[in-house]
Kinemage of the C-alpha trace (Angstrom):
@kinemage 1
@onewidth
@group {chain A} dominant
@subgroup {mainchain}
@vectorlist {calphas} color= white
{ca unk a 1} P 0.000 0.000 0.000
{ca unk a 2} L 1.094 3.190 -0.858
{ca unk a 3} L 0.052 5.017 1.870
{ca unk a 4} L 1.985 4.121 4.382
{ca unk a 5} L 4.827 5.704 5.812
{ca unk a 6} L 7.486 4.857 8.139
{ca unk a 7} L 7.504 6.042 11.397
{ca unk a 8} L 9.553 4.991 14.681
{ca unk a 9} L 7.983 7.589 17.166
{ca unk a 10} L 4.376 6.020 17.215
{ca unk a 11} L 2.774 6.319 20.076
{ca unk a 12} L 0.810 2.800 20.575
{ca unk a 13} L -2.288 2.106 22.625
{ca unk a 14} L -4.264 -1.159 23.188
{ca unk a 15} L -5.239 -3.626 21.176
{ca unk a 16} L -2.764 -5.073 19.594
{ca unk a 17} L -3.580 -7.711 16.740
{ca unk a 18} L -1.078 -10.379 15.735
{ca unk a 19} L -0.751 -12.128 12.450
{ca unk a 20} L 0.065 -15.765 11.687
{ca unk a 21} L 1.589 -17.123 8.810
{ca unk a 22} L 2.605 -20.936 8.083
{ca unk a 23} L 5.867 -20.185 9.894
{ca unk a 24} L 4.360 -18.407 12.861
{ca unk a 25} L 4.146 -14.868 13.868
{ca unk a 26} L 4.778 -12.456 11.153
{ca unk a 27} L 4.158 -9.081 11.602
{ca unk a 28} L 1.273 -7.229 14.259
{ca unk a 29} L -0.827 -4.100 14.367
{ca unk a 30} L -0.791 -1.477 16.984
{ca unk a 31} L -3.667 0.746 17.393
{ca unk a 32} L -2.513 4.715 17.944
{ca unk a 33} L -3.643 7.832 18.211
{ca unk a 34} L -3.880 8.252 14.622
{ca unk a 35} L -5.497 4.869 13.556
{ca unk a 36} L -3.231 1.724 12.942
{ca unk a 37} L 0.109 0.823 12.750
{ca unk a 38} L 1.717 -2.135 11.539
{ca unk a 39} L 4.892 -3.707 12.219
{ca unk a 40} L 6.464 -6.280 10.684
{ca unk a 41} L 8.743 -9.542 12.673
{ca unk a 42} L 11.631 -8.729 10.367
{ca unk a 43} L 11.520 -4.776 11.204
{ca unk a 44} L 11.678 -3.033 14.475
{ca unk a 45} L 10.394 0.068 13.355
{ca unk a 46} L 6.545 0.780 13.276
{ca unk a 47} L 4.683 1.728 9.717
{ca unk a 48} L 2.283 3.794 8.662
{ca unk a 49} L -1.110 5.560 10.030
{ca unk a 50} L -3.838 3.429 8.339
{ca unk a 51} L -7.439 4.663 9.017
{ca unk a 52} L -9.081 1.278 9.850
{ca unk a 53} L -8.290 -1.995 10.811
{ca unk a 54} L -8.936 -3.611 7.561
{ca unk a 55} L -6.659 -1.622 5.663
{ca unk a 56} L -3.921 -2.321 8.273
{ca unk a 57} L -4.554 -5.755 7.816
{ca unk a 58} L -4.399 -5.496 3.800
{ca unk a 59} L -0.821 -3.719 4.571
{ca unk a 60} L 0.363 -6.271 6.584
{ca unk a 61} L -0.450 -8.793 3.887
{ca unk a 62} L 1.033 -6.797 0.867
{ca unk a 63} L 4.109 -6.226 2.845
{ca unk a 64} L 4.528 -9.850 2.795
{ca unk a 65} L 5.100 -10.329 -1.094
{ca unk a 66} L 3.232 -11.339 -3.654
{ca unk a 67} L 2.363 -15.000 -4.005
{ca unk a 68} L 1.950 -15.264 0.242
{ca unk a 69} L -1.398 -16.352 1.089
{ca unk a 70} L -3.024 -13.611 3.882
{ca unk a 71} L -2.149 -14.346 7.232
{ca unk a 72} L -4.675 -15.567 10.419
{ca unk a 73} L -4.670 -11.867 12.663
{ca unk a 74} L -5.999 -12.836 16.586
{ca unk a 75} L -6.243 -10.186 18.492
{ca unk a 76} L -4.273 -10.041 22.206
């Protein structure tokens, strides 16, 4: 998705919803003050300011590469 940006200063709040690929964990997303952020198991820093939850989740899964089936997200 284009519109995310990176951002490493992103002040998260509860709930946090992890996703699960074939290989386990993969990335999460961190609700903020400015919608969602997602962040992926092979980065440390947090990405963008998605408005909703779904869109966040479509992020996570494009971020994954194309040809990667959409992860399982449970929320914690």
């Amino acid at each position: 998705m284009s519109s995310s940006s990176s951002s490493s200063s992103t002040s998260t709040t509860s709930p946090t919803w992890v996703a699960f690929g074939p290989a386990g964990v993969v990335g999460s997303i961190h609700r903020t003050d400015d919608g969602f952020a997602i962040r992926m198991s092979s980065e440390g820093a947090y990405h963008g300011a998605f408005p909703t939850l779904d869109i966040a989740k479509s992020a996570v899964h494009a971020a994954l590469g194309p040809g990667v089936d959409r992860p399982e997200f449970s929320e914690h």
